[in-house]
KOLLOKOL-411275 format. One record per residue (C-alpha): z, y negated, x negated; residue number from 1. Coordinates in steps of 0.001 Angstrom, whole numbers, plus 524288, in hexadecimal, padded with zeros to 5 digits. Layout:
BEGIN
zz; yy; xx; nr
Z; Y; X; NUM
...
//
This chain:
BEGIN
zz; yy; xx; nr
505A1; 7F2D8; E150A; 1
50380; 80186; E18E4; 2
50839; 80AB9; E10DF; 3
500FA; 8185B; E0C1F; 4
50977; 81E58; E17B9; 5
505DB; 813F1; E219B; 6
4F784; 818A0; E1CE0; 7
4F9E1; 82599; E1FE8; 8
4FE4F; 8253E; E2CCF; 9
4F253; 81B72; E2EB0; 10
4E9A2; 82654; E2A16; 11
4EF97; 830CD; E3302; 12
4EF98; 82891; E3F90; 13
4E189; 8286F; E4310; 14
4DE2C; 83616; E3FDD; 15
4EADA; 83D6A; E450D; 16
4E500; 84070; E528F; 17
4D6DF; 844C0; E4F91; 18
4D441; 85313; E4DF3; 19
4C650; 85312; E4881; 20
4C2C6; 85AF3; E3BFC; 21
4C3BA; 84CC0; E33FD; 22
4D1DE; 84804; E3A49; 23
4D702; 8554F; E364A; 24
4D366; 85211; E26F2; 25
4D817; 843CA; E2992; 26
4E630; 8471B; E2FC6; 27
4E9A5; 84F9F; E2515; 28
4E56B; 846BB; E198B; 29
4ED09; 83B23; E21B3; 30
4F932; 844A5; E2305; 31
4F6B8; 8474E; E14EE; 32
4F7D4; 83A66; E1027; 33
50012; 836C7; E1B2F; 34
50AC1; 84073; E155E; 35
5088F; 83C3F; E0626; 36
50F62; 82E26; E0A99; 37
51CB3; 82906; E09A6; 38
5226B; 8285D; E16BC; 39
524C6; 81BBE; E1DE6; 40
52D6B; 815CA; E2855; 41
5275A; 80F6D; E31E9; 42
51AD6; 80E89; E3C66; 43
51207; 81878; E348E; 44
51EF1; 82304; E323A; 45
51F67; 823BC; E4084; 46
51036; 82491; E43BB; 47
50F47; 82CBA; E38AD; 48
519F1; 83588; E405B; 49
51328; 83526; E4D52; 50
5056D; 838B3; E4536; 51
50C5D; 8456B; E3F25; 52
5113B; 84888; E4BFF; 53
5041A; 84867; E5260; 54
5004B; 850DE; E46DB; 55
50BB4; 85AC5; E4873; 56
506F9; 85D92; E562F; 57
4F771; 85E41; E526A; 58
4F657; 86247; E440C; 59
4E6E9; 866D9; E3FEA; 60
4EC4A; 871C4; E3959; 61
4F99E; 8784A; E332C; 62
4F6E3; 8716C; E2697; 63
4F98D; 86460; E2E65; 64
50493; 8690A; E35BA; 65
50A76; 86BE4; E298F; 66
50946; 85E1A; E23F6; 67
50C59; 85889; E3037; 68
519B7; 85FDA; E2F49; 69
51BF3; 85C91; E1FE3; 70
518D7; 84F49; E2413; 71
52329; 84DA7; E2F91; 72
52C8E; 8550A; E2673; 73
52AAA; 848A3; E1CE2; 74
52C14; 83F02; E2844; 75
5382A; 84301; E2C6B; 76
53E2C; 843DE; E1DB0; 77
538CA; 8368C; E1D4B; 78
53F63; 83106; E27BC; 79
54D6D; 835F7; E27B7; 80
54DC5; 82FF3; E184B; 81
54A67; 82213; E21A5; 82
55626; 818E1; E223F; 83
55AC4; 81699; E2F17; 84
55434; 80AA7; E3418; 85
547B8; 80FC9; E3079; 86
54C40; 81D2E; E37B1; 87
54EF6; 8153A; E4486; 88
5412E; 80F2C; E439C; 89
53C7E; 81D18; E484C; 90
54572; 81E27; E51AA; 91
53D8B; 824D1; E5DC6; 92
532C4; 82B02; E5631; 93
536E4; 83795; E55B7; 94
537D5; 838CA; E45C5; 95
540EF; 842BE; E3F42; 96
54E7A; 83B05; E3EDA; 97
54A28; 83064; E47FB; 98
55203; 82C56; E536E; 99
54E0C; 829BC; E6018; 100
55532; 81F27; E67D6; 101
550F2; 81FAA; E768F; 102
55794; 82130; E85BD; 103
55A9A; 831B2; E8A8B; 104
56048; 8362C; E9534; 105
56E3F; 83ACF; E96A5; 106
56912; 84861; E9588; 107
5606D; 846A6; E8B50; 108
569A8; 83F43; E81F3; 109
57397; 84C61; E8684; 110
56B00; 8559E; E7FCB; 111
566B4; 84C08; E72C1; 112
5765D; 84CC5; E7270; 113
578C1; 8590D; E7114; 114
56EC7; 85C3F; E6669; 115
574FF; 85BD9; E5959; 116
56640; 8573B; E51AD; 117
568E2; 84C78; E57FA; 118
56FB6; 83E44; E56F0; 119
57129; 8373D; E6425; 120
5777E; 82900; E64F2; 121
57754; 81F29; E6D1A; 122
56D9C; 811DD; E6B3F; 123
572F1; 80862; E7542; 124
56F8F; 80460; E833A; 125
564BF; 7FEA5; E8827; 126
5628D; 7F773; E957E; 127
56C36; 8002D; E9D46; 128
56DDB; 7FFEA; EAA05; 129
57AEE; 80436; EAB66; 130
58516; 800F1; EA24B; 131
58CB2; 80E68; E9D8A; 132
59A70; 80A3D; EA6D7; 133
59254; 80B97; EB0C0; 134
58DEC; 818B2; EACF1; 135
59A35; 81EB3; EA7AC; 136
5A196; 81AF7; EB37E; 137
59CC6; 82475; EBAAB; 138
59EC9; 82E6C; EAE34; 139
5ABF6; 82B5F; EA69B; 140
5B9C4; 83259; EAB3C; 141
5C0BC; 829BA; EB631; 142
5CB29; 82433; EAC32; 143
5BFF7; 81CD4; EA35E; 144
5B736; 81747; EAE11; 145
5BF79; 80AD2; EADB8; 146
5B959; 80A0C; EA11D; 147
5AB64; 8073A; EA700; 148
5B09D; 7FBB2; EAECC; 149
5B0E8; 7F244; EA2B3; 150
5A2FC; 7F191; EA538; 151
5A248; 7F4A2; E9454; 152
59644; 7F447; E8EB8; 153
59157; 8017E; E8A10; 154
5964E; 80385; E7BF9; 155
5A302; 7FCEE; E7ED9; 156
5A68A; 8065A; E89E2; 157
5A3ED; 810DF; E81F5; 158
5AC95; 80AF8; E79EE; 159
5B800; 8099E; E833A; 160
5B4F1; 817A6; E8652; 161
5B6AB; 81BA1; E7822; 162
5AA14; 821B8; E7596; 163
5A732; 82016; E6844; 164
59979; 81E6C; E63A4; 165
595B0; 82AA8; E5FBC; 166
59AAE; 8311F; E6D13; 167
593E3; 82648; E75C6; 168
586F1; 82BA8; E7962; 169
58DCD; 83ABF; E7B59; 170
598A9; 83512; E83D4; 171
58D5F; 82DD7; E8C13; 172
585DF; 83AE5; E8D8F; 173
59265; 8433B; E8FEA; 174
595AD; 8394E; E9A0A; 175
588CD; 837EF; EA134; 176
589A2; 8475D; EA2F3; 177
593A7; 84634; EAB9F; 178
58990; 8430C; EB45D; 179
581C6; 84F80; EB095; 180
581A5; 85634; EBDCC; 181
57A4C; 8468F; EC445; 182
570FE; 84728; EB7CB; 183
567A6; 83E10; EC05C; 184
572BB; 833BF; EC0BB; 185
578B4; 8367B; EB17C; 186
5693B; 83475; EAF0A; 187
569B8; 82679; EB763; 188
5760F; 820FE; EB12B; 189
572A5; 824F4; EA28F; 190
564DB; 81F42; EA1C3; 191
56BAD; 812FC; EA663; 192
57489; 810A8; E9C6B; 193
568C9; 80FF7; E91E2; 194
56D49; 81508; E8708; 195
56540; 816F3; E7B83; 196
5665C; 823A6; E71C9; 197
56235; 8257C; E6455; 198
55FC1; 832E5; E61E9; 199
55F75; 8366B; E51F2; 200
55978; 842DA; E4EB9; 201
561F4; 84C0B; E43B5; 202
55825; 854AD; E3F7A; 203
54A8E; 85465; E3BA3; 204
5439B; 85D6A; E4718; 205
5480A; 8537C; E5218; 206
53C54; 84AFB; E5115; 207
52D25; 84B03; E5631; 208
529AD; 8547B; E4CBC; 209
53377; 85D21; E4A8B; 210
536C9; 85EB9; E5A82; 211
52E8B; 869FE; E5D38; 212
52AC1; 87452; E6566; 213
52B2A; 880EA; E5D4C; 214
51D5E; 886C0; E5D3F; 215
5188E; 892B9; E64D0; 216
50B72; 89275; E5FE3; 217
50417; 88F31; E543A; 218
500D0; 881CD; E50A9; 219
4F5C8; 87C68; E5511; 220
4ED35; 87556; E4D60; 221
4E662; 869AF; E52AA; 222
4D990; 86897; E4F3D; 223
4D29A; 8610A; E5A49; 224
4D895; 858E3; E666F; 225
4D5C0; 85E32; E73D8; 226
4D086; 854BB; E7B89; 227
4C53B; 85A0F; E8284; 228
4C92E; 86680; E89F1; 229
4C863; 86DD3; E9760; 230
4D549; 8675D; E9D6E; 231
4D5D1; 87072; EAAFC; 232
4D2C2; 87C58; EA351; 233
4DCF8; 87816; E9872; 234
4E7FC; 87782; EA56B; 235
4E2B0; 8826E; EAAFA; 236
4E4CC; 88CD3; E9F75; 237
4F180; 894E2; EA287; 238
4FC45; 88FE1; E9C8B; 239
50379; 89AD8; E9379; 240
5108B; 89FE9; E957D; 241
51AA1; 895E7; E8FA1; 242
52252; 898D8; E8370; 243
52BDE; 8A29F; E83D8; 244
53955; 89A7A; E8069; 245
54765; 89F28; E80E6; 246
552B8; 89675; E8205; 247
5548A; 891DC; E7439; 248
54544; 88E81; E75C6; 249
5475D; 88722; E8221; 250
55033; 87F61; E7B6E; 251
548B5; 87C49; E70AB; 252
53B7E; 87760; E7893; 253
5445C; 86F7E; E80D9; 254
54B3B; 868F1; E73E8; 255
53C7C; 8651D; E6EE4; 256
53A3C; 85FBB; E7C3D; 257
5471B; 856E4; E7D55; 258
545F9; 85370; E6E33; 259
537FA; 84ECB; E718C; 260
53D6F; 845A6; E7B2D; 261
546E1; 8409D; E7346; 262
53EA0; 83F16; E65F2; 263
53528; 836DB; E6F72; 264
53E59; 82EE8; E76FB; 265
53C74; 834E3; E83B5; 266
54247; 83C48; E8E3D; 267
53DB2; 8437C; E9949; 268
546AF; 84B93; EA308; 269
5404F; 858F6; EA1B9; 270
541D2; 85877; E93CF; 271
550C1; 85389; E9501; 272
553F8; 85AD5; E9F96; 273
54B70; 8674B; E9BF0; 274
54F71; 87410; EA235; 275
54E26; 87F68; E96D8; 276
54927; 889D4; EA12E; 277
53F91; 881DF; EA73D; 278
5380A; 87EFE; E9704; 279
52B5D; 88569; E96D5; 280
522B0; 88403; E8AFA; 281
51520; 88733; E8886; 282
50C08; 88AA5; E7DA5; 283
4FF39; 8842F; E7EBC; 284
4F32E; 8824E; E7878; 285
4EFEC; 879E0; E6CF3; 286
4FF86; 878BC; E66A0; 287
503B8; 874AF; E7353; 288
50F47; 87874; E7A17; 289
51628; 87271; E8736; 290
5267A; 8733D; E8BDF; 291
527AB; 8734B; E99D4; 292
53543; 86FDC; E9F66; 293
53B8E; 86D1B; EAACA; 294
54A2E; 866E7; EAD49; 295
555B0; 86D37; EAFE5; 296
55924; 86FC4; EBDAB; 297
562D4; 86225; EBE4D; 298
5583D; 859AF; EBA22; 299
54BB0; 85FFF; EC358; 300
54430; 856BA; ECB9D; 301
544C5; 858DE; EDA48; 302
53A0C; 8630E; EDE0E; 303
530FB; 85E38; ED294; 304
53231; 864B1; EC4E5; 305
5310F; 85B27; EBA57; 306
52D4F; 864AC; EAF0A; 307
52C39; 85CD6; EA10D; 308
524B9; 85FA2; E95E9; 309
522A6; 85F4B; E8728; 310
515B5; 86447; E8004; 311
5150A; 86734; E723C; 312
50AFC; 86976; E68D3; 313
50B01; 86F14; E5CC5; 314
51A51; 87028; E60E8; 315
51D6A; 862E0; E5F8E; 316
51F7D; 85B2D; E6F1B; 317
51471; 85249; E7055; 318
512A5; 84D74; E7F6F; 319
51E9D; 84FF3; E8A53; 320
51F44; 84BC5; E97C3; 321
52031; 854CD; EA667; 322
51BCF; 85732; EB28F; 323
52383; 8541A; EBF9C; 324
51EE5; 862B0; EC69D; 325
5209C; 86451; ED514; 326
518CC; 870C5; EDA2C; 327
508FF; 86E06; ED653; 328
50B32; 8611F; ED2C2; 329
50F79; 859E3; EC4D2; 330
510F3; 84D39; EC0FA; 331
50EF7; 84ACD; EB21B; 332
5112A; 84533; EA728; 333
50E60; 846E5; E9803; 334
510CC; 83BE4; E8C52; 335
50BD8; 840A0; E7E22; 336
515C0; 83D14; E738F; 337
50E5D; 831E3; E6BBD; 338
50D72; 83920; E5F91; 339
50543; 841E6; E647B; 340
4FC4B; 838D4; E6E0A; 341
4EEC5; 83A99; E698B; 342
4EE3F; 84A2F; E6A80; 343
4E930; 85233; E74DE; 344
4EFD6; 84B8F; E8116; 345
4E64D; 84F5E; E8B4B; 346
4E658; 85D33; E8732; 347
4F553; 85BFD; E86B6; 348
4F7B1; 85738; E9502; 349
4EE5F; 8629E; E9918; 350
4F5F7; 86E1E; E93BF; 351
50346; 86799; E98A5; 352
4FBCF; 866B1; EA79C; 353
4F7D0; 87532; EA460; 354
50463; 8795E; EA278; 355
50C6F; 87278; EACDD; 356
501A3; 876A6; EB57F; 357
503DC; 8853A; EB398; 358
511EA; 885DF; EB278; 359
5155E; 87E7B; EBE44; 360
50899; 880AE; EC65D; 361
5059E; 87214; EC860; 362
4F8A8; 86CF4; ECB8B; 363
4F9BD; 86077; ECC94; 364
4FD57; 85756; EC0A8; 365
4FF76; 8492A; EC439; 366
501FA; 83E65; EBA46; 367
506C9; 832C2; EBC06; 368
4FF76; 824E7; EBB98; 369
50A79; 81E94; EB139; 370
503FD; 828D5; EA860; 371
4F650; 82421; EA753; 372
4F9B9; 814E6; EA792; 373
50397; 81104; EB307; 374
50BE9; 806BF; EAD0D; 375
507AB; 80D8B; EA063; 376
4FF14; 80531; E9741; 377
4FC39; 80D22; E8DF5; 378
4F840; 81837; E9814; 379
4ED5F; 80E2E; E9B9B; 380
4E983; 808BB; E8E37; 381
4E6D3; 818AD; E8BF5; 382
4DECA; 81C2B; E98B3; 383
4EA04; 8270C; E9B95; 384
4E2D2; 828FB; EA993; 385
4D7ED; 82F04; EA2A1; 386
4DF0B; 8388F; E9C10; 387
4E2AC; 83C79; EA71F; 388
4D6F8; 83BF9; EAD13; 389
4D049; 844AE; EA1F0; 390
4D995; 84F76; EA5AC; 391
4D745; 850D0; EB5FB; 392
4E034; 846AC; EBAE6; 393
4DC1D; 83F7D; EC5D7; 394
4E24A; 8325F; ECB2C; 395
4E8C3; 8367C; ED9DC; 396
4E480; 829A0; EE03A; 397
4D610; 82B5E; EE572; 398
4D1FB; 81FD9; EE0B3; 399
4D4A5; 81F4F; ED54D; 400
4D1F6; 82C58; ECFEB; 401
4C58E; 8280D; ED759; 402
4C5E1; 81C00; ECB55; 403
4C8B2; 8250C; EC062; 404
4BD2E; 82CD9; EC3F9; 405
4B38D; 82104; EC330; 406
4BCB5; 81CB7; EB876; 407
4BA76; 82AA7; EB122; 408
4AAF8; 82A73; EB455; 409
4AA4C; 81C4F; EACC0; 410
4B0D5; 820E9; EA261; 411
4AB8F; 82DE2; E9E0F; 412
49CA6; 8277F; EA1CF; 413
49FA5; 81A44; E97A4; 414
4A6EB; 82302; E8C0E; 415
4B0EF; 81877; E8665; 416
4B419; 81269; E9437; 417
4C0BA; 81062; E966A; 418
4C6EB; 80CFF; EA3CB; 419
4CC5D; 800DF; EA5C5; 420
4DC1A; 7FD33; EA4F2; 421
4D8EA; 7F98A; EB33D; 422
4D46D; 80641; EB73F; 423
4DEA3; 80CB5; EAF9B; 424
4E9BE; 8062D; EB58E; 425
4E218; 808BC; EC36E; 426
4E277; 8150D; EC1A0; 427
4F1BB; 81723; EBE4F; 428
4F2E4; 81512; ECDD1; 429
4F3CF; 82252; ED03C; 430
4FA38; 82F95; EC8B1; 431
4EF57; 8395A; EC569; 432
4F1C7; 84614; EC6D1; 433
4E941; 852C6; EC0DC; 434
4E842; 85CB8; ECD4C; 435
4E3C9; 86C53; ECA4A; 436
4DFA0; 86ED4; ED96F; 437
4E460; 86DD8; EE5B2; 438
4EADD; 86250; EED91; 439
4F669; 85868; EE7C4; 440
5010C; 85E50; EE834; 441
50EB9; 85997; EEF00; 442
51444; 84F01; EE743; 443
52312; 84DFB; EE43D; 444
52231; 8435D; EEEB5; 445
51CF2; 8497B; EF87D; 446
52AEE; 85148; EF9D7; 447
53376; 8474F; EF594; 448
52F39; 83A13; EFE59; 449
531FE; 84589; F089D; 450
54013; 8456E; F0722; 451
543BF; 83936; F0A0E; 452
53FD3; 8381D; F16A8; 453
545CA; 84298; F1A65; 454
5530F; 83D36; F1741; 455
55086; 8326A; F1D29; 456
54AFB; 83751; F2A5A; 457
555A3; 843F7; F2A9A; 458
55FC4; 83DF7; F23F2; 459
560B7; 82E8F; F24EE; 460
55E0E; 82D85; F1682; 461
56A52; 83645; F1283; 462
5683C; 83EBC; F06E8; 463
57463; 84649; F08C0; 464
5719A; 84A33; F15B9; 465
562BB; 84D4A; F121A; 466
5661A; 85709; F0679; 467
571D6; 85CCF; F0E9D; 468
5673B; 85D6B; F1A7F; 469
55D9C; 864E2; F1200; 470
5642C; 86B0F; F0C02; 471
56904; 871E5; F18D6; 472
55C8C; 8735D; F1EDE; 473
555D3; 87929; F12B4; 474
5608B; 88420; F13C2; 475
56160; 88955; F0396; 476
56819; 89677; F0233; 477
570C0; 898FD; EF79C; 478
57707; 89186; EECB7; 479
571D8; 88773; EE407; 480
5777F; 88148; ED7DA; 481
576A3; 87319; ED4C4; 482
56784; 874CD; ECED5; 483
562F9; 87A5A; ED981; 484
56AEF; 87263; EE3BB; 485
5626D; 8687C; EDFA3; 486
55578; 86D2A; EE205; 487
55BD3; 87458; EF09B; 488
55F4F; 86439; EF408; 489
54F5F; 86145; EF008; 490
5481C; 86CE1; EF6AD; 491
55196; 86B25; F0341; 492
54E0C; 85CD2; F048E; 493
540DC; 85FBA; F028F; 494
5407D; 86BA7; F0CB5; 495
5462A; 860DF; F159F; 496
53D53; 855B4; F1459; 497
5302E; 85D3D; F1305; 498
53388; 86552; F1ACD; 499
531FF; 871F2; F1694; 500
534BF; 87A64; F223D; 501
52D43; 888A0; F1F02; 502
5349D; 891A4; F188D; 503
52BF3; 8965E; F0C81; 504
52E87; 887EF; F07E0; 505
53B15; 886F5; F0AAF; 506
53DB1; 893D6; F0218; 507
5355C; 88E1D; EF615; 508
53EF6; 881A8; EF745; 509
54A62; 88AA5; EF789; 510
544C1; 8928C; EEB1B; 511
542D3; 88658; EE2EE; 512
5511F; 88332; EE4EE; 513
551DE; 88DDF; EDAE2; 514
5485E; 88B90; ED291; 515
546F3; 87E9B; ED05F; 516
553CD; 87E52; EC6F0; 517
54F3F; 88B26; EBFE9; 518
54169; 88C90; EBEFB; 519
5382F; 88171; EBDE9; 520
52B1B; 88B6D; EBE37; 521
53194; 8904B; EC9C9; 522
534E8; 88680; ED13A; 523
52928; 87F4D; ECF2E; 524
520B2; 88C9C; ED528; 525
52AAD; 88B13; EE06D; 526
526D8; 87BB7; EE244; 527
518D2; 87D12; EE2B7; 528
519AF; 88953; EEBFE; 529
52101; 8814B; EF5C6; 530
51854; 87494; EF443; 531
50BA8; 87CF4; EF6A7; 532
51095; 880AD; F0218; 533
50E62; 8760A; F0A4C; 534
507B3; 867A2; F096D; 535
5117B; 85DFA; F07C1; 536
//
């Protein structure tokens, strides 16, 4: 039987994302008597969370924001009082005191180590493919390999080893580093062990509301959604300088960012592997706010940058994702956290095109077909192509943006049409891809698929010889450290295989040897400069 609290939350629900004159008196009686209730465990505690969250981000007015925050400040006394099989039941939900048991890379589960707010401990293993002698054999001192010969299973080597339980998932991480300076291969042989983490937050502020971004401007009241608007002129506005931010600042953007990973149960490698200089955030309209990173020089992509993302409103992270930049061209993605699904997405996704447009100079935004329903249901069930669509991007095969035209005119002429799952899925054949003049520009393949054979035809397949080769002919002056020996092995074979035989190239190659580890701005003015140079 519902209770006056399961009522509540029932009343909430259906008027939480309208913004008319008569939703604003509705949400704040519903919050009103929502508030007056005991507190339950259970199904309506945690979409009675996700409702005050969506709130938090887009309150009508102060007064709300207020309650909203009085209201939170309840929850979370609420829930640390819960015993602790009702605690574990919210385990992943991002609630004050709630744990989070999920999979994070060696790096990752490095820095959730280290901070002292939090409690990290192992959960078990799940479908590994390598068992941990495997691993640590290539790790332990010379005199204990013998131990990883037994063919033990996990917990008993440790065991032999003398780990004790409380040391077990440190001694795994301090071990993996030894492989710090191959991070691709530490990265191979820890995902395949499958271990599981629970990660137990000791303080109040690590959760979905309390991890935010502190606020540069005032707080925007959210009176109406923003559906209907001018989209090119929207990405067209200049984008204002980003937010002055020292060091201690730095660090405090990026801490949101990785804590929103973690609170979520999700990793991406710009926001594990996020280089402090290369964190750019900006102050937009409407509460919004976007963090730009890159990755530190170890962890760059070969000639492409892939620069991540987190935007905020209101402060608090509400959509992540990153685009894959090389010269003009980006490949994107976005997801908006679910809490807050139901808000201005469209208008969203515009200001994040706006501003990777204008800081990196690209002009082409491509997006992948998985996006809008490829081997994605529920991308289908919701017509994601159409979103799309609404916003200037085009399907890249001929024929069938030449369906999604006809598609579009049947729509918009029969209001309530909807395409069929047929045409949907048709249409996934293809990426689209949302162009701002001029012709496609070179894809990451159209460099890469040279390489190869080149090394085959000069080399008889031999990588060795090929980098040694290029690196010859290409003909770098003056020293390089590690970071940058990297990108010198990358420009050279691509100088080779082009080829790229005129000098003004040659010398933009040569400067992004430099650059690439320091600046990303920088390096990506140097990219585009030497792909406009020629066709390709």
């Amino acid at each position: 039987m519902p209770t006056s609290f399961d009522v509540a939350v029932a009343a909430l629900e259906p008027v939480c994302h309208r913004f008319d004159d008569a939703a604003h008196v509705a949400k704040a009686a519903a919050l009103a008597h929502g508030t007056a209730q005991p507190l339950r465990a259970g199904p309506a505690l945690l979409r009675w969370h996700e409702l005050l969250l969506f709130l938090l981000a887009h309150p009508s007015d102060a007064a709300m924001h207020r309650a909203v925050v009085r209201e939170l400040n309840r929850l979370a006394a609420f829930v640390r009082k819960l015993p602790s099989a009702r605690l574990a039941a919210l385990d992943g939900h991002g609630l004050p005191w709630a744990s989070t048991t999920t999979r994070f890379s060696h790096d990752c589960l490095r820095w959730l180590l280290a901070r002292p707010d939090l409690r990290v401990t192992p959960s078990g293993w799940e479908a590994p493919q390598l068992d941990l002698n495997a691993v640590l054999r290539l790790t332990l001192p010379a005199l204990e390999r013998n131990e990883t010969t037994a063919s033990l299973a996990n917990d008993a080597l440790l065991d032999v080893l003398r780990v004790p339980a409380a040391r077990r998932l440190p001694f795994l991480i301090d071990e993996l580093a030894r492989l710090d300076g191959q991070p691709y291969v530490k990265d191979t042989l820890f995902e395949a062990l499958g271990l599981y983490v629970c990660v137990t937050p000791t303080r109040r502020s690590l959760s979905k509301a309390g991890n935010r971004l502190p606020l540069a401007r005032p707080l925007f009241a959210q009176r109406e959604l923003l559906r209907r608007f001018d989209a090119r002129a929207l990405m067209d506005t200049p984008l204002p300088a980003p937010r002055p931010l020292d060091a201690a600042a730095r660090t405090q953007v990026l801490d949101v960012v990785k804590l929103t990973m973690m609170l979520t149960a999700r990793e991406t490698d710009p926001a594990t592997h996020a280089d402090p200089r290369a964190l750019q955030v900006y102050d937009l309209e409407r509460g919004l706010a976007v963090a730009l990173f890159g990755m530190v020089p170890a962890r760059q992509l070969p000639l492409e940058s892939y620069v991540g993302f987190t935007l905020f409103k209101n402060g608090l992270p509400v959509a992540y994702g990153g685009a894959w930049v090389l010269g003009e061209r980006a490949a994107f993605g976005m997801n908006v956290f679910e809490p807050y699904r139901g808000g201005e997405s469209g208008y969203l996704m515009c200001q994040l095109l706006r501003t990777y447009r204008q800081a990196f100079g690209v002009r082409w935004f491509e997006v992948d077909a998985h996006q809008f329903g490829l081997d994605n249901p529920d991308g289908i069930a919701s017509g994601a192509y159409w979103f799309y669509h609404r916003y200037g991007f085009r399907s890249l095969d001929a024929r069938l943006a030449a369906l999604a035209a006809r598609e579009h005119q049947l729509n918009t002429a029969r209001p309530g049409r909807r395409s069929s799952r047929a045409t949907l899925i048709k249409l996934t054949g293809s990426d689209v891809a949302l162009n701002f003049g001029g012709p496609r520009p070179p894809h990451l393949y159209d460099l890469t698929t040279r390489v190869t054979p080149w090394v085959q035809r000069a080399h008889g397949g031999c990588r060795a010889a090929a980098e040694a080769d290029a690196l010859a002919r290409f003909g770098y002056k003056g020293r390089v450290n590690a970071d940058e020996a990297r990108v010198l092995t990358d420009v050279a074979l691509l100088a080779a295989a082009l080829p790229v035989a005129d000098a003004p190239r040659r010398h933009l190659l040569a400067q992004m040897v430099r650059a690439k580890p320091r600046d990303l701005m920088a390096y990506q003015r140097l990219l585009t400069r030497f792909l406009t140079c020629a066709p390709f």
